[in-house]
GUVO-599978 format. One record per residue (C-alpha): y, z, x; residue number from 0; residue in three letters. Coordinates in nm, 4 decimals, decimal comma. Example, Ala and Ser with C-alpha at 12.3 -4.5 7.8 and 13.67 -1.06 7.14 Angstrom:
% residues 2
-0,4500 | 0,7800 | 1,2300 | 0 | ALA;
-0,1060 | 0,7140 | 1,3670 | 1 | SER;
% end
This chain:
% residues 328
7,9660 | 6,7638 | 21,1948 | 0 | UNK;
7,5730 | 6,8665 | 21,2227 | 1 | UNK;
7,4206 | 7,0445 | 20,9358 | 2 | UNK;
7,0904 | 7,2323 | 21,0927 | 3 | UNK;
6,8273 | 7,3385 | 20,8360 | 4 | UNK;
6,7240 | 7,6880 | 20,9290 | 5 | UNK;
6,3926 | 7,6619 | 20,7732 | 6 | UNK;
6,2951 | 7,3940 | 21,0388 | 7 | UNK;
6,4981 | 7,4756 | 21,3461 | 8 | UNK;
6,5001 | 7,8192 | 21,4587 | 9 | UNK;
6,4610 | 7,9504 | 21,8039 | 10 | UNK;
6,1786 | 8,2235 | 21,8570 | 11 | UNK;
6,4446 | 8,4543 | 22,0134 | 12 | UNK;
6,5994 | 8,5017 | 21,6795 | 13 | UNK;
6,5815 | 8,3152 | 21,3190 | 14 | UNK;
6,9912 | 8,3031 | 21,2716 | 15 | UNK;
6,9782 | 8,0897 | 21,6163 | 16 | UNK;
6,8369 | 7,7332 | 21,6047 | 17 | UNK;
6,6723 | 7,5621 | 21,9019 | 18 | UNK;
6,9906 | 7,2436 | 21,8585 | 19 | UNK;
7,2452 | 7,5449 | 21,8569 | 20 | UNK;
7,1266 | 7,6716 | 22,2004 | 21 | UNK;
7,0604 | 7,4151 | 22,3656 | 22 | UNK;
7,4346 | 7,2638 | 22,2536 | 23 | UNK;
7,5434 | 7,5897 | 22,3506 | 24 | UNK;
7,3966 | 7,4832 | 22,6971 | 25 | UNK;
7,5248 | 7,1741 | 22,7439 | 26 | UNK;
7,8782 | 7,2870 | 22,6737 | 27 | UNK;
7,9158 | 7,5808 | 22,8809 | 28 | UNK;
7,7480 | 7,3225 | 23,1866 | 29 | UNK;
8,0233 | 7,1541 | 23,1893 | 30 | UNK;
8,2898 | 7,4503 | 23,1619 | 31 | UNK;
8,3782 | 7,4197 | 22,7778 | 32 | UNK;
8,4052 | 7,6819 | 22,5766 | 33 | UNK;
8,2005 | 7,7973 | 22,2039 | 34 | UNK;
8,3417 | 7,9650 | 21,8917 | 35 | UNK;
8,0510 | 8,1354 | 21,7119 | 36 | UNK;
8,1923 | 8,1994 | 21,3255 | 37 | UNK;
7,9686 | 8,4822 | 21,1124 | 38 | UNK;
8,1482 | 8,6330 | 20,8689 | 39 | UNK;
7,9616 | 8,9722 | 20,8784 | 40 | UNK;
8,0318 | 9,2590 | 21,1120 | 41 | UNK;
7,7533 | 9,5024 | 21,2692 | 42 | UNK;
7,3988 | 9,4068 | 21,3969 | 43 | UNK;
7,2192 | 9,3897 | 21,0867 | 44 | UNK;
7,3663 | 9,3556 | 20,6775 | 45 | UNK;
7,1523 | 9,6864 | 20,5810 | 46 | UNK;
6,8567 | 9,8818 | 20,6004 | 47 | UNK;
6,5961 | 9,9026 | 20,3268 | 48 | UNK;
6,2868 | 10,0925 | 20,3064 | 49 | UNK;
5,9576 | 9,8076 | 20,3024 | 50 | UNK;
5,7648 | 10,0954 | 20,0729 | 51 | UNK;
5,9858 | 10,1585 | 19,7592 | 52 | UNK;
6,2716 | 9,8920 | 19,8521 | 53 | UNK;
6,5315 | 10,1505 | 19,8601 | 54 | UNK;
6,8994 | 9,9734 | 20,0127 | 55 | UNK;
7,0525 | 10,2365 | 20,1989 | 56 | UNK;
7,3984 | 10,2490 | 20,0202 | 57 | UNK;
7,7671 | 10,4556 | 20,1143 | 58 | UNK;
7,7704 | 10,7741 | 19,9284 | 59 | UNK;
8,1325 | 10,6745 | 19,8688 | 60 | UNK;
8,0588 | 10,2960 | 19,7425 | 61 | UNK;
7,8289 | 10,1231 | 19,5588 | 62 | UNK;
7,8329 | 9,9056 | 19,9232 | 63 | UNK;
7,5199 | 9,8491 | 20,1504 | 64 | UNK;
7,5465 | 10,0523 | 20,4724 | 65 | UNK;
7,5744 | 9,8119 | 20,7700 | 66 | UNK;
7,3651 | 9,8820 | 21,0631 | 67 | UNK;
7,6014 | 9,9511 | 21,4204 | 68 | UNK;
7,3182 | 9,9949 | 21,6918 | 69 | UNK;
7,2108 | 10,3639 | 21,6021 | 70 | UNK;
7,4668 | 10,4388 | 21,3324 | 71 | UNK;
7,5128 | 10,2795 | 20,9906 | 72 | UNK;
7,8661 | 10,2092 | 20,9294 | 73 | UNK;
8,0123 | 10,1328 | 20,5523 | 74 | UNK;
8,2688 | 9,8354 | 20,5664 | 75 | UNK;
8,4806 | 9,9240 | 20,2801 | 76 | UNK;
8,5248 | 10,3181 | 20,3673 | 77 | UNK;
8,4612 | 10,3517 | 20,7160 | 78 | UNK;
8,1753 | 10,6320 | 20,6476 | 79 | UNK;
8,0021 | 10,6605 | 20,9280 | 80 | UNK;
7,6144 | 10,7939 | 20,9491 | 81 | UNK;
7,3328 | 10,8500 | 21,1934 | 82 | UNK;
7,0423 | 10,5593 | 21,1441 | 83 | UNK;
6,8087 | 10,6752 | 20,9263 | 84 | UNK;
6,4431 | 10,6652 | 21,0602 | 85 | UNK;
6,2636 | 10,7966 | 20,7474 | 86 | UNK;
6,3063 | 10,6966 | 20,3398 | 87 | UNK;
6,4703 | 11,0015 | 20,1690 | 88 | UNK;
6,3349 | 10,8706 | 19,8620 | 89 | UNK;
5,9627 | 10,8287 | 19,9503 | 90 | UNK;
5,9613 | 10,9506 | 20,2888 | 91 | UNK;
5,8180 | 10,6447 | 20,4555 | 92 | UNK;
5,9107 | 10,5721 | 20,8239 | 93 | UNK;
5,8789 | 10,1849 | 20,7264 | 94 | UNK;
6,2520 | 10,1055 | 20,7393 | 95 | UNK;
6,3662 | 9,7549 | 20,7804 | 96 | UNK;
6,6666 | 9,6197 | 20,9234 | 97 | UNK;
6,8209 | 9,2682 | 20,7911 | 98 | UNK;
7,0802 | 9,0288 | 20,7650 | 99 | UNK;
7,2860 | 8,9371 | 21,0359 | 100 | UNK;
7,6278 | 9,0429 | 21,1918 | 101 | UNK;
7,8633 | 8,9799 | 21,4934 | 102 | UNK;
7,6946 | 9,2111 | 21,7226 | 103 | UNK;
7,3502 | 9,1019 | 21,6464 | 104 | UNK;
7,4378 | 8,7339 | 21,7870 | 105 | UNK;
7,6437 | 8,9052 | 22,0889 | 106 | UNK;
7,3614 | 9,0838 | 22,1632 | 107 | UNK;
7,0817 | 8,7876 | 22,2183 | 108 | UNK;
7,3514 | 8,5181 | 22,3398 | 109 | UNK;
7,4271 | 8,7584 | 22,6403 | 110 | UNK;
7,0438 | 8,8565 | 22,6685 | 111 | UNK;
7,0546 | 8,4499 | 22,7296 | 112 | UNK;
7,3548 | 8,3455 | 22,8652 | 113 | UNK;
7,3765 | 8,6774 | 23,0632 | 114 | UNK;
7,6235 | 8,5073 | 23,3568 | 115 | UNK;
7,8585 | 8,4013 | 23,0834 | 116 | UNK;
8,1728 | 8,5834 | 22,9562 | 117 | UNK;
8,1254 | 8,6771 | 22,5599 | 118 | UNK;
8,4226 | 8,8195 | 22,3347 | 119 | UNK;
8,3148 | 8,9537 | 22,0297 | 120 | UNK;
8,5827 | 8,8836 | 21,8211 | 121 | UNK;
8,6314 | 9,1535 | 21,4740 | 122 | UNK;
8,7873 | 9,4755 | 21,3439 | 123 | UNK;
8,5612 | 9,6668 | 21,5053 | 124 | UNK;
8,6795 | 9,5357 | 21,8404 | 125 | UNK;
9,0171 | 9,4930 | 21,7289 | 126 | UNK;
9,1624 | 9,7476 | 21,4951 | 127 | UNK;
9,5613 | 9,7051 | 21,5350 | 128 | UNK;
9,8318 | 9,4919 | 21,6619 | 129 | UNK;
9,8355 | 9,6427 | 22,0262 | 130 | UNK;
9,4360 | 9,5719 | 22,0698 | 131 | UNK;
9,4598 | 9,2087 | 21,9479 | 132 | UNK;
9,7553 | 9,1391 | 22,2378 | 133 | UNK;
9,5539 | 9,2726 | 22,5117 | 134 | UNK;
9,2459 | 9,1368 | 22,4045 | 135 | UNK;
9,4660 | 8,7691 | 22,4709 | 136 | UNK;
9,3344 | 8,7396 | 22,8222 | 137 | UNK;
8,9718 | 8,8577 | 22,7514 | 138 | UNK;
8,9482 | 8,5764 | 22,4820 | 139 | UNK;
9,1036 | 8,3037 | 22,7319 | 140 | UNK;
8,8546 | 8,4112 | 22,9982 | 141 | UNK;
8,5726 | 8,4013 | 22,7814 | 142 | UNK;
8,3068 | 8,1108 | 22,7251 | 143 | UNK;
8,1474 | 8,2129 | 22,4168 | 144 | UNK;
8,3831 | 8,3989 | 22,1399 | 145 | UNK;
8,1827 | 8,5259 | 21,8505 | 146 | UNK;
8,3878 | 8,6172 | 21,5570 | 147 | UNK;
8,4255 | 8,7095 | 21,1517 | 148 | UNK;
8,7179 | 8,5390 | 20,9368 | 149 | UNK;
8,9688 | 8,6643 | 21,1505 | 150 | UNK;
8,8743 | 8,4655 | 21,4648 | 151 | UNK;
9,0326 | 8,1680 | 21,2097 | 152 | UNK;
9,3886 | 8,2535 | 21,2430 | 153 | UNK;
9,6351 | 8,3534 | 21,4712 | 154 | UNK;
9,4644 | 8,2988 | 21,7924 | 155 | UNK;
9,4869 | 8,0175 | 21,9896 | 156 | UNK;
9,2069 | 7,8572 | 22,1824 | 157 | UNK;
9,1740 | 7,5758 | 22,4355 | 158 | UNK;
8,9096 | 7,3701 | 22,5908 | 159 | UNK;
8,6705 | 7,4273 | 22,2850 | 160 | UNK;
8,3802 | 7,2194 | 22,3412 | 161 | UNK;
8,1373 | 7,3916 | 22,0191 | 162 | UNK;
8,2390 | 7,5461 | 21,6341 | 163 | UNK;
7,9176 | 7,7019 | 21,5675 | 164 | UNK;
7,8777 | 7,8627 | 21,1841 | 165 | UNK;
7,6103 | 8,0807 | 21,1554 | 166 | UNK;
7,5159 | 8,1195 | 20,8165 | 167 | UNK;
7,7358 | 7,9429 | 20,5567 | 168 | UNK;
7,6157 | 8,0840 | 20,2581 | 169 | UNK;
7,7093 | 8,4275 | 20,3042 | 170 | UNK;
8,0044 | 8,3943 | 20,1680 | 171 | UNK;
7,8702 | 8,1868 | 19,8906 | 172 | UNK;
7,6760 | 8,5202 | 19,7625 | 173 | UNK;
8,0565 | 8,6578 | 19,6325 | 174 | UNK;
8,0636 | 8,7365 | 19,2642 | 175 | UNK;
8,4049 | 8,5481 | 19,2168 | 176 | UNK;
8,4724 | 8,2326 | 19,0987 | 177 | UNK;
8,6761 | 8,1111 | 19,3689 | 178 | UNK;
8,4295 | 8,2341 | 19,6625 | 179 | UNK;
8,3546 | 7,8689 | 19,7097 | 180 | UNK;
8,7261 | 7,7070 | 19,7390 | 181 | UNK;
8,7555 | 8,0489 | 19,9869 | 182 | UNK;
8,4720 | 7,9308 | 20,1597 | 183 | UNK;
8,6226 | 7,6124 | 20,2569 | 184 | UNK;
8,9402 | 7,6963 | 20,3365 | 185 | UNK;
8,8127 | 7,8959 | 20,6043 | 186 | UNK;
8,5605 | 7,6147 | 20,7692 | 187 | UNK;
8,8923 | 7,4073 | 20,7265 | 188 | UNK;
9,0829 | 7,6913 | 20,9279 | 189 | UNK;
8,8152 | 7,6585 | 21,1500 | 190 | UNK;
8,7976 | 7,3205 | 21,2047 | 191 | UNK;
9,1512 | 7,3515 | 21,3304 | 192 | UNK;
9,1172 | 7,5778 | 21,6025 | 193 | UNK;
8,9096 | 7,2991 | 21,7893 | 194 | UNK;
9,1213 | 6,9962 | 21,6667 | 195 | UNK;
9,4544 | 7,1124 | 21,9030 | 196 | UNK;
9,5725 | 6,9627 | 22,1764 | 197 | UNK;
9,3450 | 6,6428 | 22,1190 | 198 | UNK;
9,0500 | 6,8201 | 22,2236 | 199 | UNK;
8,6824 | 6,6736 | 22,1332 | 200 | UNK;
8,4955 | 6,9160 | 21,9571 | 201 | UNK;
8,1328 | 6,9779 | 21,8404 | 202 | UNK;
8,0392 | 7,0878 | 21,5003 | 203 | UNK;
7,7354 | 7,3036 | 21,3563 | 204 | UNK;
7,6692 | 7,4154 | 21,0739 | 205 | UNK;
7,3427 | 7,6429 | 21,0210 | 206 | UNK;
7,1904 | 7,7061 | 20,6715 | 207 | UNK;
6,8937 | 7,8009 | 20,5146 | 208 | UNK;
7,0066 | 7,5749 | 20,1992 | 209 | UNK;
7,1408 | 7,2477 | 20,3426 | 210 | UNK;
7,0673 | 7,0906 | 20,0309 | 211 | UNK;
7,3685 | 7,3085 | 19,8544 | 212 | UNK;
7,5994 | 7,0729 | 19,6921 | 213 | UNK;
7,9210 | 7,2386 | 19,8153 | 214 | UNK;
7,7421 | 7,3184 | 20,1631 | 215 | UNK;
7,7062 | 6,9784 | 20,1723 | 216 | UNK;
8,0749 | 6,8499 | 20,0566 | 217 | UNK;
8,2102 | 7,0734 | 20,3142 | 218 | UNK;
8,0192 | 6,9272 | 20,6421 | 219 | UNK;
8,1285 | 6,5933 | 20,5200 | 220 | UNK;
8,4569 | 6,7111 | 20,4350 | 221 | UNK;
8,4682 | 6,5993 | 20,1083 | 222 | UNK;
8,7598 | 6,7771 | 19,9738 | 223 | UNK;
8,8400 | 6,4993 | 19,6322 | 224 | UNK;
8,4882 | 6,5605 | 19,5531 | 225 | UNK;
8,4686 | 6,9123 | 19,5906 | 226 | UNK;
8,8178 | 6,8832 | 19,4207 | 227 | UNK;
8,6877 | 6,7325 | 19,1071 | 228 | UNK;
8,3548 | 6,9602 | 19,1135 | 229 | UNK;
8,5444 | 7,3247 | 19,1452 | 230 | UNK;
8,7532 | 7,2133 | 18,8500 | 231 | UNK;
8,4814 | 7,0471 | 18,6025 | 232 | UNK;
8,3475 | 7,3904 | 18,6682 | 233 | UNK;
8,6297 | 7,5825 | 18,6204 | 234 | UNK;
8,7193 | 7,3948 | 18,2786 | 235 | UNK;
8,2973 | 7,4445 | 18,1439 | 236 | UNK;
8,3843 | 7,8561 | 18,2385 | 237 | UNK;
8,7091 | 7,8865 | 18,1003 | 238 | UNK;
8,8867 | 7,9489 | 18,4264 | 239 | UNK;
9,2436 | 7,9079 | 18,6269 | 240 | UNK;
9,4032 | 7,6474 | 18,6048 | 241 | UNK;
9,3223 | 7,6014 | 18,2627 | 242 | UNK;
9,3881 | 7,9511 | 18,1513 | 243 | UNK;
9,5524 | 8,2420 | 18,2449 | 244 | UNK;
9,2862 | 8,5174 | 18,4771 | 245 | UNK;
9,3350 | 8,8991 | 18,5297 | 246 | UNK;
9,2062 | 9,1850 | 18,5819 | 247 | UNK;
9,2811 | 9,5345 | 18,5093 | 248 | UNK;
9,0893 | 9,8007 | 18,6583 | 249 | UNK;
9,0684 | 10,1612 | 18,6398 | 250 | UNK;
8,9379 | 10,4361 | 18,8878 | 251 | UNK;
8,7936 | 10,8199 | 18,8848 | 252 | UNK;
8,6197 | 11,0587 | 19,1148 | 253 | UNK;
8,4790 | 11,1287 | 18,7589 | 254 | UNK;
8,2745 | 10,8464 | 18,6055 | 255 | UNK;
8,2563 | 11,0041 | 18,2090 | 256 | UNK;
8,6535 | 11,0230 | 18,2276 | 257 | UNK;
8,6720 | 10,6551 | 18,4117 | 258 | UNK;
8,4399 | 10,5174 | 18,1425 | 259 | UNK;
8,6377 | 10,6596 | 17,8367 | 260 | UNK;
8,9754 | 10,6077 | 18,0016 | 261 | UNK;
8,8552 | 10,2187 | 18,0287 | 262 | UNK;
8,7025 | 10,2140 | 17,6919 | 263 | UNK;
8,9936 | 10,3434 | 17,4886 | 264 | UNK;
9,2223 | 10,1325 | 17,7085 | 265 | UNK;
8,9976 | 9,8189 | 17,5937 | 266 | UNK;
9,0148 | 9,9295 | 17,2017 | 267 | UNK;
9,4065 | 9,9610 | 17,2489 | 268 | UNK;
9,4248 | 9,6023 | 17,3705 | 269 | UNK;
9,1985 | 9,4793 | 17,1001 | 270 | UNK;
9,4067 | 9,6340 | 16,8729 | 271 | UNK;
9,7163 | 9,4611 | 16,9671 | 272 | UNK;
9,5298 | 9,1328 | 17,0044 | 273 | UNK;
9,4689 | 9,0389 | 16,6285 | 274 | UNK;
9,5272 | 8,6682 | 16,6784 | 275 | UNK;
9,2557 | 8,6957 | 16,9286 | 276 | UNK;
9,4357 | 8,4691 | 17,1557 | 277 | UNK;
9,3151 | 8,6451 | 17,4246 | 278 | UNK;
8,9380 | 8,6756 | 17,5592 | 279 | UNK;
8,8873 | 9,0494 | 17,6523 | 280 | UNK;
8,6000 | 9,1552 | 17,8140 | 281 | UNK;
8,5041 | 9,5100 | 17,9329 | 282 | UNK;
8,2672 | 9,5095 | 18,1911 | 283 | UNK;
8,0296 | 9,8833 | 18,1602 | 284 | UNK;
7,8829 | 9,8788 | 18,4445 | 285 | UNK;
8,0772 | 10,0716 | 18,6984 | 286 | UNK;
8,1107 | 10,0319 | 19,1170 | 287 | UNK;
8,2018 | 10,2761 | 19,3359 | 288 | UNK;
8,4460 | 10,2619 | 19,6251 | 289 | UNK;
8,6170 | 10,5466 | 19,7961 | 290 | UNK;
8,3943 | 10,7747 | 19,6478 | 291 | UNK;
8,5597 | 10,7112 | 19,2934 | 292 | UNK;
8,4182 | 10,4867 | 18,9969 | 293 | UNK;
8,5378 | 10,1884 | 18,9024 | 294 | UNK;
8,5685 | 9,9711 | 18,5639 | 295 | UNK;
8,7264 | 9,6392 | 18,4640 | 296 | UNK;
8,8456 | 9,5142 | 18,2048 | 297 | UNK;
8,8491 | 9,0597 | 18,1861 | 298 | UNK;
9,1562 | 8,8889 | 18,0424 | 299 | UNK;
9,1476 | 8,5094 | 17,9826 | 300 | UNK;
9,4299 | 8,3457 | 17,7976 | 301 | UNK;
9,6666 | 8,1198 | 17,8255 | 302 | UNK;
9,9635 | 8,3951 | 17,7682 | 303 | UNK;
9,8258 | 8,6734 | 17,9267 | 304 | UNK;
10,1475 | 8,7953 | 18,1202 | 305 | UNK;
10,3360 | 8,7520 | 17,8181 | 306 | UNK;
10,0919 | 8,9863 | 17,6131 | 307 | UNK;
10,0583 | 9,2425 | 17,8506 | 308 | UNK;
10,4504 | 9,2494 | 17,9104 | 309 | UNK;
10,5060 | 9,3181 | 17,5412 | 310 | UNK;
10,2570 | 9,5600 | 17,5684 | 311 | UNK;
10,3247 | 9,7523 | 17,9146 | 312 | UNK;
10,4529 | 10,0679 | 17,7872 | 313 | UNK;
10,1491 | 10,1291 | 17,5950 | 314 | UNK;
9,9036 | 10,0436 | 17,8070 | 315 | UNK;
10,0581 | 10,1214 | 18,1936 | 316 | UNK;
10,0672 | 10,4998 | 18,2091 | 317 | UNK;
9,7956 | 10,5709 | 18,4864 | 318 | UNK;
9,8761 | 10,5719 | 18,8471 | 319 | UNK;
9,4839 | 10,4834 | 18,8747 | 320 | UNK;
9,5519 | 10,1590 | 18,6537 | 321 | UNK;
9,5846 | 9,8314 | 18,8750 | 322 | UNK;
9,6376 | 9,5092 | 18,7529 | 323 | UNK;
9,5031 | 9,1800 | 18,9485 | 324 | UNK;
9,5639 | 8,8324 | 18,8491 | 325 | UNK;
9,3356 | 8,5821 | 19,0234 | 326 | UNK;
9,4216 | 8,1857 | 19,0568 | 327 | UNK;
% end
């Protein structure tokens, strides 16, 4: 497996696209092979932000960044869709920059390179139910180059792989929770798999603009006792599973005063029947917003955190807008 260092090596055509990914690319596709490209991300660009006041052009249902779908701008967790803005509606500057990277950004330069070659863009936008994934079968065994999110990791199979490209690895190291890295290599290890079938020899690339990362690094040598022993040190310092019980309960509101109090009196009622303090509770005021409602959570950590809230369920579960999450 080949780790590239995006600071170093990247192509003039576009910075997510090293010069060694190409001309790999090349070389396999010369000799009939085919490529998985893996980038977690959807659209052309992440978001849009205004280079005058910074402004991050967000859903007006969630507190999400709106993802940028050739002239629209697309929200990932709704499915609003807008027109792309071309002025700042907070300072009116025209200035408006689009960045990140997504699925159809690389689709869009690989066939402005490889124009003679057959590319499959492989993600919900493209695939949205059970019917479009079977007839998109034959497209993805006719194609050279498949570029795809998460889902291109499961429950397809490919043959005559000659290249796993991954894009950027640490996008999905920016997650907020504390098991975004074990997710993170479960699904380079899914990947891994789909060129390891049939016997087939298979190329590896990894790009990054942090090589040095230490789990970055533990997962391009496949170091899975190491990262093994690391993820749990961790998880032992921050008080997490397996060494104590994790869960979440969180409550929503289109209005955010009566989401807020509903949340706070809910936390004062399980204070209240935690005198022993056995459990660590943690109310978390600062609110996001999905589906045009507002969200708060409220942390449990314990080690009997199913028995207290069982004991404690008719007091506590009478909202329909109540949910209650527990995380390993």
């Amino acid at each position: 497996m080949l780790i590239i260092n995006l600071n170093q090596d990247k192509s003039k055509i576009n910075k997510y696209l090293s010069n060694t990914l190409l001309k790999e690319l090349e070389n396999i596709l010369n000799i009939g092979k085919k490529a998985i490209i893996y980038i977690n991300k959807k659209g052309e660009y992440s978001s849009l932000i205004c280079k005058n006041c910074q402004k991050i052009f967000k859903c007006k249902n969630c507190d999400s960044s709106m993802s940028i779908h050739s002239e629209k701008m697309i929200c990932h967790i709704c499915g609003n869709i807008e027109n792309l803005k071309t002025k700042c509606d907070n300072c009116f500057s025209d200035e408006l920059l689009k960045v990140g990277v997504g699925t159809e950004q690389i689709e869009k330069t690989l066939k402005n390179i490889f124009g003679e070659k057959k590319i499959f863009r492989l993600d919900s936008q493209n695939i949205k139910n059970k019917s479009e994934k079977q007839n998109s079968l034959k497209l993805i065994h006719d194609s050279d180059i498949i570029i795809g999110t998460k889902m291109i990791t499961t429950g397809f199979n490919f043959s005559g792989i000659g290249l796993i490209a991954v894009i950027l690895i640490e996008q999905e190291l920016q997650m907020t929770k504390f098991n975004s890295e074990e997710k993170l290599f479960t699904n380079i290890k899914q990947l891994i798999g789909r060129g390891e079938r049939k016997g087939e020899k298979t190329k590896f690339i990894i790009q990054s603009f942090i090589p040095e990362n230490q789990t970055i690094n533990m997962i391009c040598e496949d170091n899975y006792k190491n990262f093994f022993i690391k993820t749990l040190k961790e998880r032992k310092i921050f008080n997490y599973p397996p060494f104590t019980e994790y869960a979440i309960l969180e409550y929503r509101n289109k209005d955010k005063q009566k989401a807020f109090d509903y949340t706070k009196n809910l936390k004062d009622k399980l204070d209240f029947f935690n005198k022993n303090q056995e459990i660590e509770i943690i109310f978390t005021k600062n609110p996001f917003k999905k589906y045009n409602k507002y969200h708060y959570k409220i942390i449990l950590k314990g080690n009997k955190i199913r028995n207290f809230l069982e004991n404690i369920k008719k007091e506590i579960f009478k909202e329909s807008n109540l949910s209650l999450i527990f995380e390993t």
